[in-house]
N, C-alpha and C positions, 0 to 999 in steps of 0.2 A: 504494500500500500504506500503510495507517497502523500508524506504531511510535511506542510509547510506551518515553521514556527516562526510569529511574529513576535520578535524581544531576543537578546543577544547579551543579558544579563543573565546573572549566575543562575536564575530561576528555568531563564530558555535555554541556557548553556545544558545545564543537566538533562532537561527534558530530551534535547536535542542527541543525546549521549545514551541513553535511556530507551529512544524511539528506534535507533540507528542498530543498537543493540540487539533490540526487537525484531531487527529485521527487514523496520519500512526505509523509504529513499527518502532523506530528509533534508529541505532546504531552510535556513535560518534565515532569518529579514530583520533587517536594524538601520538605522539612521545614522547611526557613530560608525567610524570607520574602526572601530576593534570591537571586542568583546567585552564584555562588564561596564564598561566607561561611566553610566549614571549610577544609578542607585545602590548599585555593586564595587561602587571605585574605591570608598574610603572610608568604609562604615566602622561601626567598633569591634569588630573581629572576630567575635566572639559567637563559638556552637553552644549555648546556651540552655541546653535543655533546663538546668534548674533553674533558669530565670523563667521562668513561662506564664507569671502574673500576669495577666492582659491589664493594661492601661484600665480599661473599665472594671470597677471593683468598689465595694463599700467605701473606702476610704478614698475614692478617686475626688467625689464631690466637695470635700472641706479641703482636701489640697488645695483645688483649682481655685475654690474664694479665698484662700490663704493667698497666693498667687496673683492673685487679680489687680493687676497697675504694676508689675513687675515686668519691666523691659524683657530679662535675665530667665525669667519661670521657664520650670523646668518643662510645664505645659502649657500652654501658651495659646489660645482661642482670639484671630486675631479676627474679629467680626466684619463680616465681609454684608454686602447685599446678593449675595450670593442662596439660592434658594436651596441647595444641594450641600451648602456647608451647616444651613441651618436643619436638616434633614436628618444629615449625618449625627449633629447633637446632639438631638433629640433619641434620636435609637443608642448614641452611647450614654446617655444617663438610663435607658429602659437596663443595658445590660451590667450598670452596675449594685444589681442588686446579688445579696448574697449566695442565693440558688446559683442565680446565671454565673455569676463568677466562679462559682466549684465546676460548675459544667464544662465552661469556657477552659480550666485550668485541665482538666482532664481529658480535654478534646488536643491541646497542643501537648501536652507532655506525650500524650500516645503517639501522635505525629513526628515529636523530636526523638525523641527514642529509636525508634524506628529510622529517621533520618540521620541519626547518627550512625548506627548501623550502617547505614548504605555508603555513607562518607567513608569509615573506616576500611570497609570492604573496598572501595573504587580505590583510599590512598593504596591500598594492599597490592592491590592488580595491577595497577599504572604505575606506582613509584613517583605519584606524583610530588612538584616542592615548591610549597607556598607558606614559606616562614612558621608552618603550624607546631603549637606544644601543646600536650599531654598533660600538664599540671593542675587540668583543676581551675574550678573558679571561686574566688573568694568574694564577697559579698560583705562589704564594714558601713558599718552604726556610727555616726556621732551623734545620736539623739536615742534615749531609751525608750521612748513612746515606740518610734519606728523598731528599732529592736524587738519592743515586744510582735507589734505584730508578724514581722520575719520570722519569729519563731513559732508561731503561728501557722504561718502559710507553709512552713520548711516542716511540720509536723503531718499538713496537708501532703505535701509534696514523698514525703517516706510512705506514704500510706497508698501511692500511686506508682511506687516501685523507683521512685526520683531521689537516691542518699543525699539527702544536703544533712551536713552536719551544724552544729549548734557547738562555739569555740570560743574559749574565752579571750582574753585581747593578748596574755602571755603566746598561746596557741596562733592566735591570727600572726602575733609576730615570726613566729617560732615557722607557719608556712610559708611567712613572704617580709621575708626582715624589711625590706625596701620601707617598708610605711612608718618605721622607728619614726621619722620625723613630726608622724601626728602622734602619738601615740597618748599624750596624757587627752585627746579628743575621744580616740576612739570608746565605746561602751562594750561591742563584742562584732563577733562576726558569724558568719554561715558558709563554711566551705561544701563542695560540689565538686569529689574528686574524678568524677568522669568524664565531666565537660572541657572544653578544648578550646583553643582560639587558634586563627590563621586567616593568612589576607586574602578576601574573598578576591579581590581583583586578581591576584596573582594563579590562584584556581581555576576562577573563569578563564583567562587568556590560556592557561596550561590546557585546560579541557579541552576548549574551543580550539586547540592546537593537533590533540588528539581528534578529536569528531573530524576535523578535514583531511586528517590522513586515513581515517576510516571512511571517508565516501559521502561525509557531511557535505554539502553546497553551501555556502555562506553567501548571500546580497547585503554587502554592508553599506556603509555611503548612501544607504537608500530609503526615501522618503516612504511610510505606508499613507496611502491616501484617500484608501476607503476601502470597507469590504463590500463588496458584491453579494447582495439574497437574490437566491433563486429558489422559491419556495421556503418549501421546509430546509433548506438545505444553504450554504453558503458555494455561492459559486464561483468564487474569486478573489483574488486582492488583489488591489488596484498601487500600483509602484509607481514611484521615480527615483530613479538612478542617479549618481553625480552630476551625468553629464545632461541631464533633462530632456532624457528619453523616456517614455512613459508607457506601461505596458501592464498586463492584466497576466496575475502566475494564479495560475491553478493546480491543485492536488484533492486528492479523496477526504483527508480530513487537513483540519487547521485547530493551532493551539497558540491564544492568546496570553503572552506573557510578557505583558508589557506595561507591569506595574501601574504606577498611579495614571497612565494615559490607557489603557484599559478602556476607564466607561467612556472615554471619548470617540472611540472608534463604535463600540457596541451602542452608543444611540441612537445614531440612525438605524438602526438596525431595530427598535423599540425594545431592546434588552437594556434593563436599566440594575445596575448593580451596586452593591454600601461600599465602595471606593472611595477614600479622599486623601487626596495629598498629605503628607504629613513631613514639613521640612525637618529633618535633619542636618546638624554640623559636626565639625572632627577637627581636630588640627594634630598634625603629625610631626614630629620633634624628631631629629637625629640624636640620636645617643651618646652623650661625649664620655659616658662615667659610666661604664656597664654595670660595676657595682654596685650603684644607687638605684637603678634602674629594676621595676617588677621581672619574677620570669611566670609567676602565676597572673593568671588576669584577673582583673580587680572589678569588680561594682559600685561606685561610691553611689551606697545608699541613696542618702539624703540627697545628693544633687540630679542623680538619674545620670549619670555620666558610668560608663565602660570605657575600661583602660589595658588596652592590651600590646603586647612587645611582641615585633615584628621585625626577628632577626636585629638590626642596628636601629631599629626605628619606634618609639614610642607614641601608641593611637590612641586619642581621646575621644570619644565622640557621644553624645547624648541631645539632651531637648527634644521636643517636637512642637512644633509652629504649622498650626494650622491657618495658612493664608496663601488657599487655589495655588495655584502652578507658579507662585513666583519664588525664582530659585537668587536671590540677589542674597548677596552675604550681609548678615546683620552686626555692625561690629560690635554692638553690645553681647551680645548670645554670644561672638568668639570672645570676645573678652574673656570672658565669665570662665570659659573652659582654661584658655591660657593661665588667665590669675590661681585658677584652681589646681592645674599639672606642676605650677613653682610653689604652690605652695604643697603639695603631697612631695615633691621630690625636686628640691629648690635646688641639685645639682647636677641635674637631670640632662642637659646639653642647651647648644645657644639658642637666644631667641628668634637669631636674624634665620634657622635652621629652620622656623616654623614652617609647613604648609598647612594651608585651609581649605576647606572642602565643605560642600552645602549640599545633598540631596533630598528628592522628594522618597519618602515609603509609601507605598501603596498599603493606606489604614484601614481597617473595617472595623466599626465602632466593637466587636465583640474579639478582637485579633486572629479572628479565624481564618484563614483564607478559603479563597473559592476556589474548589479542585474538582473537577469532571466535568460533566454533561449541561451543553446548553438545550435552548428549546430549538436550535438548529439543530439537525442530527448530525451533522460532523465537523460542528463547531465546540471544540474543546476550551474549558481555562483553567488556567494556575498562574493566578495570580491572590491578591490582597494580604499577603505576608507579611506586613509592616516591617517592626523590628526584628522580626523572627525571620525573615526571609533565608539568611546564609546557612540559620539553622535545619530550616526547616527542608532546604536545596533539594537536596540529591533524595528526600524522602519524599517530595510533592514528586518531583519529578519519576521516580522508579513506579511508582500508584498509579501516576497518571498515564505513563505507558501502556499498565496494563488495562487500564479503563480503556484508553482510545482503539487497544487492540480485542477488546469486548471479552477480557479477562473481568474478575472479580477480583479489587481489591483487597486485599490479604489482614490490612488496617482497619478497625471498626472504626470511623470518624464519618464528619457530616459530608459524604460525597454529595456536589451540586449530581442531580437529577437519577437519581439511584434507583427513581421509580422508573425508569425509562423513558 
């Protein structure tokens, strides 16, 4: 069967990996001229299973009024006249009630579990190398309140098959000496010795390097500018190339995985999906002091920032801004990260070393994504991953294979149209 997958991020990279695997002839569609370049370039690195708290949750609502006239907030509702942002809203305050949230929490730990698995297994086969380690992720408290609830949801999270352990600040240091410099801050922490970090961009380009010497076709440099209905069915997608030639690629089936630009393609098509932008930043630091520097990856609680070491390179990255498709750097929000990387590890390398980086996550107010069957019969998606995406890679993508190959997914989760 040939499918054509529009998105060239780690989401379609896997898929594409996945599909090729399976046996179909696979062509890839993307507008950047390489692989990963948006949402996958510079995120916080981190395979995450035991972070899997969705954004929406009991305590998400007194945050965000805590938060409210904060440049800096760690979540950030930037009120648009936008009909679709105020939608969005709406469905994530329905999903943070407490039910939904144990639901939600046991729909992506199932998911990352499993996706982890599939990662472990591809680094196993390939020998692939993208700065990834094995250590574990650590999770630290400067406030007790938060603390308690962490321990909490990490009592949640054992009970799901997910070890986050519960460590006192001796212990937190004793995993990741690097944080001595807060250390009369810290209250305790929560380590997660199975979880892993590694640079999604450096994975995608590797994969997407692999998939074209396996028989992948890649259209990079190339505009998607509309899908074609023909019936029940999707009869095309409509391209432009660099050079602004313009031509219509067809195949048997199609899988949209093109993150937060997703519902823009799919409404003309009158599929309308809980999609919305959600900016993210990072700034990325060279190493000058390897010994100050984490080798486990970090959580800092309280600010919602992830910190992970990247061979010579240290990745910050957190926040979400929700404000539509504008990717424009906000210097206050990097502020906020840089002031916070000198002050955990004030000798950490130069400043002029910094890079900055801004992406949109494709959000869905409940952090589920949307994996399988549309009301087209051979329109596939996987997409809405937000901050879970790299986690969740290579496990949307191996399921999703087998959905569009009219296998039964192996994963008990919410597959999109599982009724047929």
């Amino acid at each position: 069967m040939k499918v054509i997958v529009l998105g060239a991020g780690v989401v379609g990279t896997t898929s594409a990996w996945y599909l090729r695997q399976a046996g179909h002839e696979v062509t890839v569609v993307d507008r950047q001229p390489a692989a990963g370049m948006e949402t996958s370039f510079a995120n916080g690195g981190q395979i995450s299973v035991g972070q899997a708290e969705p954004w929406a949750n009991p305590e998400a609502i007194h945050k965000i009024l805590r938060w409210l006239g904060r440049e800096d907030a760690p979540l950030l509702f930037r009120l648009r006249a936008d009909p679709r942002q105020w939608q969005w809203g709406l469905q994530f305050l329905l999903q943070c009630r407490a039910s939904r949230a144990r639901t939600n929490i046991r729909q992506l730990v199932t998911l990352g579990i499993h996706s982890r698995r599939c990662l472990q297994a591809l680094r196993r086969e390939l020998g692939l190398q993208y700065d990834h380690l094995e250590n574990g992720i650590l999770t630290f408290f400067t406030d007790p309140h938060e603390l308690e609830g962490g321990v909490k949801a990490a009592e949640w999270m054992r009970s799901l098959g997910n070890d986050r352990r519960v460590v006192s600040v001796d212990e937190a240091l004793r995993i990741e000496p690097a944080l001595a410099p807060i250390r009369q801050q810290l209250q305790g922490a929560i380590y997660t010795a199975a979880d892993e970090s590694g640079d999604a961009h450096r994975f995608t380009l590797a994969l997407a390097a692999r998939n074209a010497a396996n028989g992948v076709e890649y259209c990079l440099d190339t505009q998607i500018l509309k899908l074609v209905k023909n019936g029940d069915r999707l009869g095309g997608v409509e391209i432009e190339a660099a050079g602004g030639r313009r031509r219509t690629l067809q195949a048997d089936s199609y899988v949209l995985a093109l993150g937060s630009y997703s519902p823009l393609l799919l409404r003309p098509l009158g599929i309308r999906i809980p999609v919305y932008p959600a900016k993210g930043y990072s700034i990325t630091i060279d190493i000058a002091k390897p010994e100050v520097a984490p080798s486990v990856s970090l959580t800092d609680e309280g600010r919602k920032l992830v910190i992970s070491r990247l061979g010579q390179r240290l990745r910050m990255a957190g926040t979400a801004e929700l404000n539509g498709y504008d990717t424009t750097l906000n210097p206050v929000r990097l502020q906020a990260l840089i002031d916070r990387a000198y002050e955990l590890f004030p000798d950490i390398g130069p400043r002029h070393s910094i890079q900055t980086w801004t992406g949109l996550r494709p959000a869905t107010p409940d952090n589920i994504p949307l994996i399988g069957k549309t009301r087209l019969r051979n329109l596939f998606l996987n997409t809405g991953h937000g901050p879970l995406g790299w986690t969740h890679s290579c496990g949307s993508a191996q399921l999703l294979a087998d959905i569009v190959g009219g296998k039964a997914p192996e994963v008990d989760f919410a597959w999109l149209g599982r009724g047929g």
